[in-house]
C-alpha positions in Angstrom: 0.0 0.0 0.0 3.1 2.5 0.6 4.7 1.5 -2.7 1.1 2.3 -4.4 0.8 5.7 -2.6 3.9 7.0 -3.7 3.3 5.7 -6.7 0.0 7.7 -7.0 1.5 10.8 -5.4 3.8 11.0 -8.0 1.5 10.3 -11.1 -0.5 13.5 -9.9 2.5 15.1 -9.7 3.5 15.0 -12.9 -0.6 15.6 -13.8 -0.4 19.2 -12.5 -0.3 20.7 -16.0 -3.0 18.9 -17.4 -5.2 19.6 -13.4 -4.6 23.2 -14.0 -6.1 22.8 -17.8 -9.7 21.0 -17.0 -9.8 22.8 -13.2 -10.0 25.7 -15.3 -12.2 24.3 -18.0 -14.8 23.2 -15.0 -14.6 27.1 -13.2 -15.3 29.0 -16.3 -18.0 26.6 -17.3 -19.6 26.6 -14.1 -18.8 30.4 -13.3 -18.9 33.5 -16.1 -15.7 35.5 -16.5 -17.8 38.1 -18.0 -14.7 40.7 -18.2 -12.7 38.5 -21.1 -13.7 35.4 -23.6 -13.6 31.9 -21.6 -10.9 30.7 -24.7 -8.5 33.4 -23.6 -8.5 33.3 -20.2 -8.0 29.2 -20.1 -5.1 30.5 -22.4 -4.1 33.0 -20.2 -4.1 30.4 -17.4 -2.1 27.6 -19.2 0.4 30.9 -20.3 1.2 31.6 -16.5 1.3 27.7 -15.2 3.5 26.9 -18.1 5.6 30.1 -16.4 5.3 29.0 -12.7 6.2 25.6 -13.2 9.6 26.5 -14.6 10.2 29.0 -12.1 9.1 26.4 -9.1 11.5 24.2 -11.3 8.3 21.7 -11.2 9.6 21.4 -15.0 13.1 21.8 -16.6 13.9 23.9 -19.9 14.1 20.6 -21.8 11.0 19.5 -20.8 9.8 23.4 -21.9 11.2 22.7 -25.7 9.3 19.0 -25.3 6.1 21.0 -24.9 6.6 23.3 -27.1 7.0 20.6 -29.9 3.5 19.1 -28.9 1.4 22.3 -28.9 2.5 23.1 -32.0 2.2 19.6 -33.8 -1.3 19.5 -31.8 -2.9 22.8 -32.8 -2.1 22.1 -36.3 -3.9 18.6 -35.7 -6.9 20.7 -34.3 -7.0 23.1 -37.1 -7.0 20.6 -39.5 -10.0 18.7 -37.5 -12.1 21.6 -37.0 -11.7 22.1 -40.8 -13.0 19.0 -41.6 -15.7 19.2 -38.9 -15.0 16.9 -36.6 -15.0 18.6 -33.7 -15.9 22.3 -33.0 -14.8 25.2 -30.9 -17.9 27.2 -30.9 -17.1 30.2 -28.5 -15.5 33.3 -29.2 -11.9 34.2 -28.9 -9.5 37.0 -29.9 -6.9 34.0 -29.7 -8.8 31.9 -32.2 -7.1 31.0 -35.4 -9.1 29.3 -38.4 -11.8 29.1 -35.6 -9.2 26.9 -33.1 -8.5 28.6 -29.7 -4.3 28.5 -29.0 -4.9 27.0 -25.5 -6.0 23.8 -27.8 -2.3 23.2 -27.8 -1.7 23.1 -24.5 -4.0 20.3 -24.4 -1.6 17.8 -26.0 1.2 19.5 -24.7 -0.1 18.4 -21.0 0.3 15.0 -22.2 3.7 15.6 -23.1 4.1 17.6 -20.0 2.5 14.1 -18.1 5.2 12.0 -19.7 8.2 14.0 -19.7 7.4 14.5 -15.8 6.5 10.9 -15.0 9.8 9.8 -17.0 12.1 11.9 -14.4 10.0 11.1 -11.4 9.9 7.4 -12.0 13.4 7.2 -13.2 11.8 5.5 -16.6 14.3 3.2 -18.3 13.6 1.4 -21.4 14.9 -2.0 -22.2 14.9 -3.4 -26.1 14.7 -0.4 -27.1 14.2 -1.0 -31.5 16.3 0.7 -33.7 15.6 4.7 -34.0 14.3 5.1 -37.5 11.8 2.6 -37.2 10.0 4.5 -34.2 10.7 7.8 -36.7 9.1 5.8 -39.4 6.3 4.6 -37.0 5.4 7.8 -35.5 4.9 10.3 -38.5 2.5 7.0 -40.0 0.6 7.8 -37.2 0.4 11.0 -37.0 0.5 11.7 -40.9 -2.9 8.9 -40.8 -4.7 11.4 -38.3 -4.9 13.5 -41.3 -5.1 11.1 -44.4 -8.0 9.2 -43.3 -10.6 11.4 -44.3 -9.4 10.8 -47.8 -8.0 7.4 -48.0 -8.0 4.2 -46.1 -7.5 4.4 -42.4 -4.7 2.5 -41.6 -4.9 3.0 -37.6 -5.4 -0.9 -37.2 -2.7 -1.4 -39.4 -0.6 1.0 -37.3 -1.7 -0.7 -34.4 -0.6 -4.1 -35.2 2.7 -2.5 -36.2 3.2 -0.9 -33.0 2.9 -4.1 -31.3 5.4 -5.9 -33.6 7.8 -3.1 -33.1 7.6 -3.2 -29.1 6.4 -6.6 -28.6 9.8 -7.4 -26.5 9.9 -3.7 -24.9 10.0 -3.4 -21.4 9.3 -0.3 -19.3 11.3 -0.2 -15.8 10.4 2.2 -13.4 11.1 2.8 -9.8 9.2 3.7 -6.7 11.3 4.4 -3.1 14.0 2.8 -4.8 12.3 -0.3 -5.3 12.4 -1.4 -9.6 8.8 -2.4 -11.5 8.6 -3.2 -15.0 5.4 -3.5 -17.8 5.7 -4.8 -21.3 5.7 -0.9 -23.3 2.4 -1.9 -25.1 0.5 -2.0 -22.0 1.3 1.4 -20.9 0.3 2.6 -24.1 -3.4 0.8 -23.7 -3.5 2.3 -20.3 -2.3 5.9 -20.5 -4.9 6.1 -23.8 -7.4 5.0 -21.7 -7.6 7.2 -18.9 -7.0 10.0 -21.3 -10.2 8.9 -22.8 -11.6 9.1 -19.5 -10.1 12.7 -19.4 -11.8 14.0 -22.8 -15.2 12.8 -21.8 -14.5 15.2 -18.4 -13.8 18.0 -21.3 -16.1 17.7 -23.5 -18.4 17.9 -20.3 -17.0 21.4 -19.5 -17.4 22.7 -23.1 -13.4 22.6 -23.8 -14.6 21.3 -27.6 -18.0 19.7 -28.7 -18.1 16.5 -31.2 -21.0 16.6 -33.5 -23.1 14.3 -31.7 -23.0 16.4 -28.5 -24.2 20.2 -29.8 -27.9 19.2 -28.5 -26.6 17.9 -25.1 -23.4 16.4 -23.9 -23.3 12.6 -24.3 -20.2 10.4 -23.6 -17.6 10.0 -25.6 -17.9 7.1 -28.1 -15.5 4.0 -27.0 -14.1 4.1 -30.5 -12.4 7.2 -29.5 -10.1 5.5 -27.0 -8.5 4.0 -30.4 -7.4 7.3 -31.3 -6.3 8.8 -28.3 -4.0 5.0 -28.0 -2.7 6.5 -31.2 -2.1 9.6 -29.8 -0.2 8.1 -26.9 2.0 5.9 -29.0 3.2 8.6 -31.3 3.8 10.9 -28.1 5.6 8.4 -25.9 7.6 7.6 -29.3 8.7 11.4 -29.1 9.5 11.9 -26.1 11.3 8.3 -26.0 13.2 9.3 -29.5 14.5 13.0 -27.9 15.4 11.2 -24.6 17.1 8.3 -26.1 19.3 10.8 -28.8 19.9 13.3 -25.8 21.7 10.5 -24.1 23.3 9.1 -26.8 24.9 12.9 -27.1 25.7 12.9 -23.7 27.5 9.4 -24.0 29.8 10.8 -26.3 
């Protein structure tokens, strides 16, 4: 039961990005900030964690750059999915661009935020590790389908079977009080998508975006969407495993 505590104490440590995101998704649903648009004061809010946490040194530079990546790579996913309606973002903003609030970056950029923190707190080693280019080659397929679909086949089951080929013999170590656990990679992956899953259907709740089937009234989530949000994961872990694994490499040398 200690080992699990700790264990839990640090996984909400190294949530506090992505807490500060829906806590203020839930306030500004429930109460009216009459005196700016709800889409630029979560942005506001993200703006001045994001500034905190490095000055509290609950994040480190590198992990900064790591975020920076994501929002970017995720608001041009979000601009390109509003686009081809499907999802919306229907308040106003002044910090809206081709009808996508910027704070929808910081969105994914939490979950890089999650695993960058989780990685350092957990002391996250990785054993069987495949060669580099194939998790380059693996992770733009993944991300590139995310777009592609809509005009050819979707290949996300394909990707998926792939993904277990490539880390079939991966192993995750991590440590709690100095004592070392381990998962097969591909677990983590179904269980990190999941309970982000768990996360949208809390966001979609608080109006932080609305899916077509829920502009009447909010409805939960379909299940099909924890496929995409596995994909999601994979391709992020990949990242941050990729810019980890080269930075040591450097280091090595």
């Amino acid at each position: 039961m200690r080992q699990l505590w700790t264990f839990g104490i640090e996984q909400a440590k190294s949530c506090i990005f992505a807490v500060v995101i829906f806590s203020t998704l839930a306030i500004t649903q429930i109460i009216d900030v009459s005196f700016i648009h709800r889409y630029d004061f979560i942005l506001i809010i993200c703006l001045i964690t994001q500034v905190l946490m490095l000055v509290t040194k609950r994040e480190t530079w590198d992990e900064l750059k790591v975020i920076c990546v994501f929002h970017l790579i995720g608001l041009a996913l979000e601009i390109y999915k509003v686009h081809m309606g499907s999802w919306s973002y229907p308040g106003d903003a002044i910090s809206k661009i081709f009808g996508v609030p910027l704070y929808s970056g910081f969105m994914y950029a939490s979950v890089a935020s999650y695993l960058c923190q989780a990685w350092r707190r957990l002391d996250v080693t990785l054993e069987k590790w495949p060669p580099t280019w194939t998790v380059a080659i693996l992770s733009a397929a993944i991300y590139f389908n995310f777009f592609t679909h809509h005009y050819i086949y979707d290949f996300r089951w394909v990707l998926k079977v792939a993904t277990i080929l490539l880390f079939l013999q991966t192993i995750v170590y991590y440590r709690v009080n100095h004592r070392t656990y381990k998962m097969p990679l591909v677990l983590s992956f179904v269980l990190i998508g999941f309970f982000i899953w768990i996360a949208e259907n809390i966001a979609t709740f608080f109006g932080a975006w609305q899916y077509p089937g829920q502009t009447a009234s909010w409805q939960i989530v379909h299940l099909g969407k924890i496929s995409s949000w596995l994909l999601l994961v994979i391709v992020s872990f990949l990242i941050v495993a990729m810019l980890k694994h080269i930075k040591e490499r450097s280091a090595s040398y």
